[in-house]
Each structure stands twice: as C-alpha cells, then as structure tokens.
N, C-alpha and C positions, 0 to 999 in steps of 0.2 A: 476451531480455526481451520479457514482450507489451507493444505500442503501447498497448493501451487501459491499461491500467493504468498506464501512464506516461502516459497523458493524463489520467488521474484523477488521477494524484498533480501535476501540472504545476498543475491545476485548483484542487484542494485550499490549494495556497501562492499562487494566482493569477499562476505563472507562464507566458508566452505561450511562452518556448523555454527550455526542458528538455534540458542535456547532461547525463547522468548514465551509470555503470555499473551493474555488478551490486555492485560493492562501496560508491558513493557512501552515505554512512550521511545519514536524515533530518534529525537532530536536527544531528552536528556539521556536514555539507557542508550543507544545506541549510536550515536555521536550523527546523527543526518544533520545538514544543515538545510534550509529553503530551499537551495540551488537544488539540492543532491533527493528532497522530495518533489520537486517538479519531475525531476530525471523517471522519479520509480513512475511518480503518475502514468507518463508516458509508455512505461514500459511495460505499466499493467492495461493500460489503451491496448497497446499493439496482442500482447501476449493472452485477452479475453476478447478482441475485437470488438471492445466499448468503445464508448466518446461519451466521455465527463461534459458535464450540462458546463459554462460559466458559473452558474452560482453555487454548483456542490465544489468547484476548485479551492474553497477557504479550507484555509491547513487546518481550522477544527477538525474539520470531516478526517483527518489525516494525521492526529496528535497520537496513536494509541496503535498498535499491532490489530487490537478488535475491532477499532474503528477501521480501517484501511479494508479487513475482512468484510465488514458489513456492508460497506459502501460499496465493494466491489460485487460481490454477491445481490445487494440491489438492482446493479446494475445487470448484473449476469443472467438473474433469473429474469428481467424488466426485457430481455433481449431474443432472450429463447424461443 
C-alpha cells in the first residue's frame, strides 16, 4: 500500500494514526460516508495531479483501502 495515499485518506477523515489494510473498507471500518469519498477523491486529484476518468468515479473503484491504492497508482504511473 502507498504511505502517501494513506496519508491522504488518514487526512480526509482527520485522522492522526491510520491502522488499516488492503481490505479495511472506508465507509463500513472507517465510518466515510459518499459525501466524505468524493471529498478524498478530490484530494487525491489535487495531491497526485490526476483527473479521475467519469466512468472510474463508481465508488466500487473506491470500497476498499487496496482499491483506493490501486486506482490511484493506475492513474499515477498512466501519468508519468
């Protein structure tokens, strides 16, 4: 899992220490609601200088701490 992206997502729900896996899901282990995963979306746009396609925005892509990694790293290395 990348650190920076778990330091975004830690950021996102304002927390200071972050134990998670690849499987920890946002909404039921770590209380995110829709609203408050759009927000990290965002944050990880600005904070990797992406831009999420439309069709990768389905909160699938975004149920799971691994998935959030993978997607973004998709995008990171698709960028480089």
């Amino acid at each position: 899992m990348d650190p920076e992206v778990l330091t975004v997502i830690a950021s996102a729900k304002n927390y200071s220490d972050l134990e998670v896996n690849e499987h920890t899901q946002l909404i039921d282990d770590l209380g995110f609601t829709s609203l408050e995963i759009m927000n990290l979306i965002l944050m990880l746009e600005q904070r990797f200088n992406i831009t999420f396609e439309d069709d990768d925005l389905d909160l699938d892509r975004f149920v799971t701490v691994g998935a959030v990694c993978n997607t973004v790293n998709n995008y990171h290395l698709a960028s480089a």
